[in-house]
N, CA, C and O of each residue as an XYZ file, in Angstrom:
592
protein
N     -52.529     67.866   -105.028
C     -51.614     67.607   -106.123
C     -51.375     66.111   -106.212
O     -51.001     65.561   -105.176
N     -51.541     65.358   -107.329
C     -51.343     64.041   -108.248
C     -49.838     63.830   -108.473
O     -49.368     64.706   -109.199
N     -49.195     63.165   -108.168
C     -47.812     63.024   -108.242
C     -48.372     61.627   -109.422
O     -49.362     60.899   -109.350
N     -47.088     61.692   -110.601
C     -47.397     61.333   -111.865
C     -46.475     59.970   -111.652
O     -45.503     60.208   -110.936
N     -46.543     58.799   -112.040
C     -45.935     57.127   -111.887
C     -44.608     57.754   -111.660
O     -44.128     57.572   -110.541
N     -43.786     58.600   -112.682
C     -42.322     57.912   -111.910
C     -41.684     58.479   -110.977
O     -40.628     58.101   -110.469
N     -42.571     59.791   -110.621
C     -42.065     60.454   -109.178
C     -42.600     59.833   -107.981
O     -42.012     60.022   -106.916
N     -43.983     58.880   -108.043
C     -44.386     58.039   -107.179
C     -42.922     56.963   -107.008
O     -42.280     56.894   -105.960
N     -42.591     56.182   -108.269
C     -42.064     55.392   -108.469
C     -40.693     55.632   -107.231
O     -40.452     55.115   -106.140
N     -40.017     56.677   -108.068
C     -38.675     57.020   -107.747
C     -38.843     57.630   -105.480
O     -38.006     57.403   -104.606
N     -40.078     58.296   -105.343
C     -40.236     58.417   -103.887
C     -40.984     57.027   -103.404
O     -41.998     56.382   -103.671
N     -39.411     56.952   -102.192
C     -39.634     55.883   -101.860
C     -39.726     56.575   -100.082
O     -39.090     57.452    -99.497
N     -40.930     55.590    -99.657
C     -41.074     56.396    -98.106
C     -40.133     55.892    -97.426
O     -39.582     56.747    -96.733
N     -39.548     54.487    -97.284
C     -38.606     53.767    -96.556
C     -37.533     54.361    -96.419
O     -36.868     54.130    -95.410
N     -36.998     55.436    -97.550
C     -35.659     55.398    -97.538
C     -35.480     56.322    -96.342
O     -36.281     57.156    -95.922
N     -34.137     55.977    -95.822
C     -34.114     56.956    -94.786
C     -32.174     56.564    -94.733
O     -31.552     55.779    -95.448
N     -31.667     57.445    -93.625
C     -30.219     57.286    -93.538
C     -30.043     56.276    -92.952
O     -30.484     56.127    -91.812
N     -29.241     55.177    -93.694
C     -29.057     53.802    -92.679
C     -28.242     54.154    -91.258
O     -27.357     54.990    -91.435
N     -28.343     53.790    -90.221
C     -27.790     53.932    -89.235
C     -26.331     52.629    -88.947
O     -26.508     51.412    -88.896
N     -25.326     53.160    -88.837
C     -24.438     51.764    -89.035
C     -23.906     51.812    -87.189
O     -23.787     52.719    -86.364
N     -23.730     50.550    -87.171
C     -22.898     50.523    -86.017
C     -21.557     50.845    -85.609
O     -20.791     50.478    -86.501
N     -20.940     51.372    -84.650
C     -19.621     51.863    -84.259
C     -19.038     50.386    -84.003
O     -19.790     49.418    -83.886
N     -17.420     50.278    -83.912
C     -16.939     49.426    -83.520
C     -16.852     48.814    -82.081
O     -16.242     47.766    -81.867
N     -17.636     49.680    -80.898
C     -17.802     49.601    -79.861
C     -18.764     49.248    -79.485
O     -18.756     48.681    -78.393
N     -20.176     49.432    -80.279
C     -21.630     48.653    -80.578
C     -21.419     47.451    -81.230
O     -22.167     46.506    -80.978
N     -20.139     47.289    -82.365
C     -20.690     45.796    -82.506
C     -19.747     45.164    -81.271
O     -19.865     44.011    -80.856
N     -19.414     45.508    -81.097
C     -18.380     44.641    -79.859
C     -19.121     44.135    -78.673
O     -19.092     43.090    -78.022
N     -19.960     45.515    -78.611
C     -21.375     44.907    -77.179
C     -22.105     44.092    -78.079
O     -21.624     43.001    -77.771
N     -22.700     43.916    -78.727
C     -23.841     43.300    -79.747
C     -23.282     42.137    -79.789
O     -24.218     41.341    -79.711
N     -22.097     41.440    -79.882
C     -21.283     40.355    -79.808
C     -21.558     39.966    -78.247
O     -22.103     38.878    -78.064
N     -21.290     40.614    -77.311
C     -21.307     40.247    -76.171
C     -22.654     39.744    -75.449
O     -22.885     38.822    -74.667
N     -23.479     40.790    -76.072
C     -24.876     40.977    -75.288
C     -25.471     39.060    -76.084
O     -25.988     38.197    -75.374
N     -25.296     38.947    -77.034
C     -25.513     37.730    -77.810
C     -24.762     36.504    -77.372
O     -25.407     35.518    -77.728
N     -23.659     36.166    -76.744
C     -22.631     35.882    -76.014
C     -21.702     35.018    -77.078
O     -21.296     33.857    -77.033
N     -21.547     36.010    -77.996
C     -20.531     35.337    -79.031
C     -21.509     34.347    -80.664
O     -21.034     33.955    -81.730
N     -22.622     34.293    -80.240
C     -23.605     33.344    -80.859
C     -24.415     34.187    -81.597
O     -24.768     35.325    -81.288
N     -24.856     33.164    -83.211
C     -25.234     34.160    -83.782
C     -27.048     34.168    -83.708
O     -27.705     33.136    -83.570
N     -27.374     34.925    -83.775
C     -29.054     35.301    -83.408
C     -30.138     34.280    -84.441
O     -31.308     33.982    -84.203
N     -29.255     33.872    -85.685
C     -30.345     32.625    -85.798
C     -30.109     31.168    -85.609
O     -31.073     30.519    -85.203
N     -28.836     30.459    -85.866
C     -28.418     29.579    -85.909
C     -27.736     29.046    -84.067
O     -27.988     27.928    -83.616
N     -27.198     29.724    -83.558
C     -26.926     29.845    -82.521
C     -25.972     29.266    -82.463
O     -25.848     28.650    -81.405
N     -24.924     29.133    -83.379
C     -23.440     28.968    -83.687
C     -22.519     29.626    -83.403
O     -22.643     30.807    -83.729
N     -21.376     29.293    -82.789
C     -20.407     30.719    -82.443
C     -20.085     31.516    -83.744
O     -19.774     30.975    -84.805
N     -20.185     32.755    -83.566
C     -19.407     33.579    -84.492
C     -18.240     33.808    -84.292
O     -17.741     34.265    -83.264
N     -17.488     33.367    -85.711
C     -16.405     33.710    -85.965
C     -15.693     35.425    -86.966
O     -16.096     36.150    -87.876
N     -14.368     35.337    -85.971
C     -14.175     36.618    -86.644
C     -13.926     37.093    -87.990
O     -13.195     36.409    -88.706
N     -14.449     38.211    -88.457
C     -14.399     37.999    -89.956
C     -15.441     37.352    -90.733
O     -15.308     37.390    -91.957
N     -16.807     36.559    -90.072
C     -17.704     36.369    -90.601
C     -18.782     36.642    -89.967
O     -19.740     35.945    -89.634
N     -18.571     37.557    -89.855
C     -19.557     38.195    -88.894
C     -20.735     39.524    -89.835
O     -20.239     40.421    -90.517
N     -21.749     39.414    -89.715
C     -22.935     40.762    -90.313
C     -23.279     40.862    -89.539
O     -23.369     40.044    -88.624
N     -23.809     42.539    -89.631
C     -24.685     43.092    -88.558
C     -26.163     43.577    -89.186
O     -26.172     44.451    -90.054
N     -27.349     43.004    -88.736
C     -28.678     43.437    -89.848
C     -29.717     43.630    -89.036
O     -29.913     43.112    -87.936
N     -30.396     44.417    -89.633
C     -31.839     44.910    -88.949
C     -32.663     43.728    -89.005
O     -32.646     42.942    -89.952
N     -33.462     43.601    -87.866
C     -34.198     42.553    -87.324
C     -35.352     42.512    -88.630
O     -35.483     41.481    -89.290
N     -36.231     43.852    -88.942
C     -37.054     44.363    -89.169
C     -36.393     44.930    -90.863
O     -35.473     45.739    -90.738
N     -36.673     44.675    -91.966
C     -36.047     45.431    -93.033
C     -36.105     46.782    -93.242
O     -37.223     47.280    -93.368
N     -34.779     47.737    -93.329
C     -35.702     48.916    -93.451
C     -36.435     49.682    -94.219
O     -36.615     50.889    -94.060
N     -36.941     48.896    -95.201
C     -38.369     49.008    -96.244
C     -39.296     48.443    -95.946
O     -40.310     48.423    -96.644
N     -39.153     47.734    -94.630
C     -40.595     47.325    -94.508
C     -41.815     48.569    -93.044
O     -42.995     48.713    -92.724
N     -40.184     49.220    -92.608
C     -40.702     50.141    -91.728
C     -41.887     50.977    -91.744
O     -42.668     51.230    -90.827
N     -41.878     51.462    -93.269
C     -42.877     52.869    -93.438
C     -41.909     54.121    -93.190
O     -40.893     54.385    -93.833
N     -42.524     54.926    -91.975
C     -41.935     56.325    -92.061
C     -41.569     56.413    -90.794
O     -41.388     57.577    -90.435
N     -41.347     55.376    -89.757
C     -40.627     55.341    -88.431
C     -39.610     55.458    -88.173
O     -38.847     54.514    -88.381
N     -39.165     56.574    -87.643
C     -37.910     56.761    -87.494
C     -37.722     56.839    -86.503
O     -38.406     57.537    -85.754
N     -36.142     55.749    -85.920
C     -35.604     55.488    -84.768
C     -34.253     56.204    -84.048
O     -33.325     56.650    -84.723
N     -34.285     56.240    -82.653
C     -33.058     56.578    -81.968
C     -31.985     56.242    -82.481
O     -32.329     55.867    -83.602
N     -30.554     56.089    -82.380
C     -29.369     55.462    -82.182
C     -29.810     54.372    -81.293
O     -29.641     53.319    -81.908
N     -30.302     54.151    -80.117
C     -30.619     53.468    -78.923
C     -31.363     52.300    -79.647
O     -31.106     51.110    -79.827
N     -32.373     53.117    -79.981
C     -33.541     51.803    -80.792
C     -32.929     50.996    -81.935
O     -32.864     49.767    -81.965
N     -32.470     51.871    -82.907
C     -31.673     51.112    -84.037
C     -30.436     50.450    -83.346
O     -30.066     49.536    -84.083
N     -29.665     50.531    -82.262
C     -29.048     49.207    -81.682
C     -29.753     48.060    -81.666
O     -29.470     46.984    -82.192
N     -30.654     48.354    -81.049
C     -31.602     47.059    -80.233
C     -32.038     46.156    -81.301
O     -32.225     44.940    -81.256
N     -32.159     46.950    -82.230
C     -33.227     46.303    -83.714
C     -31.949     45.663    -84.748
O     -32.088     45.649    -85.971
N     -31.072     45.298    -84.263
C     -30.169     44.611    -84.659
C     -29.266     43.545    -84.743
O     -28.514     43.524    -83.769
N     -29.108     42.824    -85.398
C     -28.642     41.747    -84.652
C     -27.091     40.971    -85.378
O     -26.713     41.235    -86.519
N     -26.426     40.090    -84.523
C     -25.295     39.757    -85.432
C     -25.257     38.191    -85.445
O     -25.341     37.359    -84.542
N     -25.072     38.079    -87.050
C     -25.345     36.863    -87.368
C     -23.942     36.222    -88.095
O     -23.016     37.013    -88.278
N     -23.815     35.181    -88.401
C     -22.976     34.551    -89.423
C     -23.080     34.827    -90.479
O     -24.116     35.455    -90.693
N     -22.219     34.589    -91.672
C     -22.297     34.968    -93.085
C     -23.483     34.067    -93.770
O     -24.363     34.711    -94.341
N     -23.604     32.461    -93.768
C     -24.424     32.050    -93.779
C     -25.780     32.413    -93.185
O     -26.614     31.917    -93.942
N     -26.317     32.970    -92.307
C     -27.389     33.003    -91.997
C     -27.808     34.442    -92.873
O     -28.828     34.563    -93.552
N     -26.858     35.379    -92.693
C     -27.347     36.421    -93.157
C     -27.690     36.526    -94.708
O     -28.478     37.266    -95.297
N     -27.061     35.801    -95.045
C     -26.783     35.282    -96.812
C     -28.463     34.725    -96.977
O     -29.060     34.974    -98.024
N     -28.969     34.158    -96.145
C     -29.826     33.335    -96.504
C     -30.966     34.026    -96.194
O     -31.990     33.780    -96.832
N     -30.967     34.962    -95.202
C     -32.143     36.237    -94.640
C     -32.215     37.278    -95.570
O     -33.268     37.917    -95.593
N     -31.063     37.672    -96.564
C     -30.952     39.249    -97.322
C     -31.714     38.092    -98.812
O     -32.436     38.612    -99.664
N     -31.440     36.875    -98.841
C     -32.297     35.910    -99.949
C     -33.629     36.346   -100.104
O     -34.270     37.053   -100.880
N     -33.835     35.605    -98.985
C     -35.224     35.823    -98.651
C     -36.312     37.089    -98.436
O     -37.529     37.196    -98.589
N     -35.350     37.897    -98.047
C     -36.088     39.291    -97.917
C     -35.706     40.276    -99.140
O     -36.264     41.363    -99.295
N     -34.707     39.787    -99.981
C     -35.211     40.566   -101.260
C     -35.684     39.851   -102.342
O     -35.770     40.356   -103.461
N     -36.172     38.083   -101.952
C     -37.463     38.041   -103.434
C     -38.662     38.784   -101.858
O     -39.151     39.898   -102.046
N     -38.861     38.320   -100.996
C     -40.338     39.034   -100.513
C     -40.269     40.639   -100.935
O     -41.378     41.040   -101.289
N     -39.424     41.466   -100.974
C     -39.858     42.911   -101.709
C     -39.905     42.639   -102.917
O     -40.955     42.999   -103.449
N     -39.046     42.049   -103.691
C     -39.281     42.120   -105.396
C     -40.798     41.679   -105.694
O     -41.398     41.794   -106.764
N     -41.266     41.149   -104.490
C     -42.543     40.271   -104.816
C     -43.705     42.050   -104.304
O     -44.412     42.716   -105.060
N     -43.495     42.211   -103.162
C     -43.765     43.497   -103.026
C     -43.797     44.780   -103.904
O     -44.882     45.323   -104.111
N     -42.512     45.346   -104.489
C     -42.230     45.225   -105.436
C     -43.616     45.519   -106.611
O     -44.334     46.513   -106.715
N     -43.620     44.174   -107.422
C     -44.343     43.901   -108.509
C     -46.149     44.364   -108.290
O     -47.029     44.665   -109.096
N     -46.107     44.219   -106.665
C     -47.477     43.901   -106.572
C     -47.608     45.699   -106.453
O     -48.614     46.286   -106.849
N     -46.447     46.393   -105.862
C     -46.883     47.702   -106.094
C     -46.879     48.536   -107.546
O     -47.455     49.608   -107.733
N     -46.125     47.820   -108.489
C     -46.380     48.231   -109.882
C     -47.096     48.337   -110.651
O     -47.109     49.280   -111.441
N     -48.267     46.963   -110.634
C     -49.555     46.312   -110.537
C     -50.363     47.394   -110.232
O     -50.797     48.026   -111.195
N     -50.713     47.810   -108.951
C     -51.183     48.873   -108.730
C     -51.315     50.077   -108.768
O     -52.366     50.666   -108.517
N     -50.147     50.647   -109.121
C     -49.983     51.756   -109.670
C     -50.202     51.908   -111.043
O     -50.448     53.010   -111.533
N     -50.119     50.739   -111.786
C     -51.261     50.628   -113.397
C     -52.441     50.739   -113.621
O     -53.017     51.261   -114.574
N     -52.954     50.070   -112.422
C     -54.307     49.835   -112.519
C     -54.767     51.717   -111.944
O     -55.573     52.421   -112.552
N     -54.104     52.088   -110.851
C     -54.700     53.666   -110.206
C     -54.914     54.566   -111.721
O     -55.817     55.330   -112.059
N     -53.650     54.102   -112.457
C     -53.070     55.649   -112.926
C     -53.599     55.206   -114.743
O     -53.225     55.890   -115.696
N     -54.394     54.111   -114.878
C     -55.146     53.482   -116.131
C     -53.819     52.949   -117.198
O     -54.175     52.452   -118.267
N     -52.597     53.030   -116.968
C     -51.572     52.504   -117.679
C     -51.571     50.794   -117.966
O     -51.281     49.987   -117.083
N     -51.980     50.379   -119.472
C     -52.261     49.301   -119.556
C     -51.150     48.380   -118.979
O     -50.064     48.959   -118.969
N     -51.104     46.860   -118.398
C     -49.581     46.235   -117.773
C     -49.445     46.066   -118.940
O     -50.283     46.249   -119.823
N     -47.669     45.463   -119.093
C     -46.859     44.858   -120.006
C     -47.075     44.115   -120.624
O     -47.179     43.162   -119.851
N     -47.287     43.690   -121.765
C     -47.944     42.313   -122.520
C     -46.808     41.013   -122.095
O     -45.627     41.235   -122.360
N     -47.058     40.078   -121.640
C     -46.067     38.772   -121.581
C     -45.859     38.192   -122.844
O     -46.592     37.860   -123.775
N     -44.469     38.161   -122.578
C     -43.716     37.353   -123.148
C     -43.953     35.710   -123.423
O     -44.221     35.064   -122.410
N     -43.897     35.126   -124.424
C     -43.644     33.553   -124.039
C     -42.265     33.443   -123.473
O     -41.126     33.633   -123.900
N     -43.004     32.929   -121.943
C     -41.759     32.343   -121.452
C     -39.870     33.677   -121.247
O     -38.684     33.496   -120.971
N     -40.729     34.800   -121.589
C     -39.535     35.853   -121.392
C     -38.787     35.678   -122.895
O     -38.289     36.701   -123.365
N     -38.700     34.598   -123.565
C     -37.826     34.508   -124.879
C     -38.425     34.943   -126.137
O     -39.365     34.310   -126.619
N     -37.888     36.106   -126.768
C     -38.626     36.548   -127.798
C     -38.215     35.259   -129.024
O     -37.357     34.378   -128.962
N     -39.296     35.611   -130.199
C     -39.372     34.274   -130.949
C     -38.922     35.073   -131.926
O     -39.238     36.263   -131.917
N     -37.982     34.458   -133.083
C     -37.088     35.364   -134.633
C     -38.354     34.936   -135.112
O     -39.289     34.401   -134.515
N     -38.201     35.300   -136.415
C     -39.002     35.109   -137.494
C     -39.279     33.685   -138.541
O     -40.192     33.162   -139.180
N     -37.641     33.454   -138.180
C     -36.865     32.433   -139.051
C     -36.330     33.107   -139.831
O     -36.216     34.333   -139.812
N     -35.784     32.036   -140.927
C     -35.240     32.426   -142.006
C     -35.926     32.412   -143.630
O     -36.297     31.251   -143.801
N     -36.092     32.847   -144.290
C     -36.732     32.876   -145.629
C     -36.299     31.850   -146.544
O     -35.118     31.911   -146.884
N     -36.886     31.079   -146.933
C     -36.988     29.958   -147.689
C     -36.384     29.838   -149.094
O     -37.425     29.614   -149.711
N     -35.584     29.834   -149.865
C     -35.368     29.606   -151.333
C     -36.741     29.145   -152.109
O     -37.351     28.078   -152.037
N     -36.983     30.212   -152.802
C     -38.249     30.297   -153.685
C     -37.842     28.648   -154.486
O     -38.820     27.921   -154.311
N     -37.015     28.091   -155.072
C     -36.793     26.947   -155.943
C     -35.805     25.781   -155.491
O     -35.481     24.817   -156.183
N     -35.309     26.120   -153.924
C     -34.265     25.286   -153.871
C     -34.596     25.207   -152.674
O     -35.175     26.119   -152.084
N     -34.097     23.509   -151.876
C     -34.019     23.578   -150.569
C     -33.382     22.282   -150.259
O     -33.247     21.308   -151.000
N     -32.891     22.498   -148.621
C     -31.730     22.102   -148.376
C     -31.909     20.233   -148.247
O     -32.900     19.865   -147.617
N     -31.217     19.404   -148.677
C     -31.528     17.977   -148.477
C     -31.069     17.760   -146.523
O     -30.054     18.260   -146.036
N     -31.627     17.304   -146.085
C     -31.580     16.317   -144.914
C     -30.467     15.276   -144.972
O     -30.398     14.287   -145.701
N     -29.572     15.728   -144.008
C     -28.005     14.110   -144.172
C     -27.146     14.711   -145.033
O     -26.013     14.595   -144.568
N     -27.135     15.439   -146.314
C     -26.107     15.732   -146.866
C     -25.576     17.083   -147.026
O     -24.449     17.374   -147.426
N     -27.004     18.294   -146.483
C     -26.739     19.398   -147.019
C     -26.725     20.362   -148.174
O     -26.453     21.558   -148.286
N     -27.229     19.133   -149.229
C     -26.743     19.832   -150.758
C     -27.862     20.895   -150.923
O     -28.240     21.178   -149.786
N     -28.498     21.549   -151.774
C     -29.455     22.646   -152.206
C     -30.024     21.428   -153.392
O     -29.383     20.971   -154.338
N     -31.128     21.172   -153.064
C     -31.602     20.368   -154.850
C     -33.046     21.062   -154.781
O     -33.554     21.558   -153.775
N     -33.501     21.003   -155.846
C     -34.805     22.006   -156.521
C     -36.102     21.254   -155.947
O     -36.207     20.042   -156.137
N     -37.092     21.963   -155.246
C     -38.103     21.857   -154.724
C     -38.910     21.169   -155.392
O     -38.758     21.313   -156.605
N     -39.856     20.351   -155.036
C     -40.808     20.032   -155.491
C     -42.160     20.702   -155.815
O     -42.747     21.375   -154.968
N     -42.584     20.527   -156.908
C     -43.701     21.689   -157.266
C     -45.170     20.828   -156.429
O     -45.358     19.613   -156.502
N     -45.976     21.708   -155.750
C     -46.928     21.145   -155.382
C     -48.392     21.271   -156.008
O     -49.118     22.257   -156.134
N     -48.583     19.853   -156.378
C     -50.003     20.274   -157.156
C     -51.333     20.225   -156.604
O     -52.298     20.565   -157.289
């Protein structure tokens, strides 16, 4: 059986139940780190504190982990660092992403999207006065010149 673009689309293998930490895991996870955050190596302060998978969990596949393992695969960072890692790792899927859309056009013969200039669609303009048009500097309407 052929599963049709948007049930491909919509099944996603990654998804799975996020596993969150207890208040007693992040408390060791703080400790085991010794207060410092896992990229910058700045003390963490309270209240700016995230807790994030080392590993994204869309980039896993279909691996599914312990409680034990999903501790380990975690880490606690500053608001800044994490701000700047969830950046980065969601243009690399959007980029992922596109490239799987791409492909799923090309499998399933669905022509891609025609581009845009530049994303901004272009009006038409406006329609011209068959006998009149507008002067330059003053605004007035005075009668066209006939062209011979």
């Amino acid at each position: 059986m052929t599963l049709s673009r948007p049930d491909v689309i919509l099944e996603r293998k990654w998804m799975q139940k996020r596993v969150t930490l207890t208040p007693k895991q992040k408390a060791q996870k703080r400790l085991d780190q010794k207060g410092k955050c896992a990229k910058c190596k700045f003390d963490l302060m309270e209240g700016d504190i995230e807790y994030d998978h080392r590993v994204p969990i869309w980039k896993r596949g279909n691996e599914v982990y312990t409680k034990e393992e999903e501790y380990a695969l975690q880490d606690a960072l500053c608001g800044l660092c994490h701000k700047h890692k969830t950046r980065k790792e969601a243009a690399e899927r959007a980029h992922h992403n596109r490239l799987e859309r791409a492909r799923l056009a090309l499998v399933d013969g669905v022509p891609k999207p025609a581009k845009r200039n530049g994303s901004k669609m272009q009006s038409p303009g406006f329609r011209k006065h068959p006998t009149l048009k507008q002067q330059i500097g003053t605004g007035k309407m005075v009668p066209r010149k006939e062209k011979t």
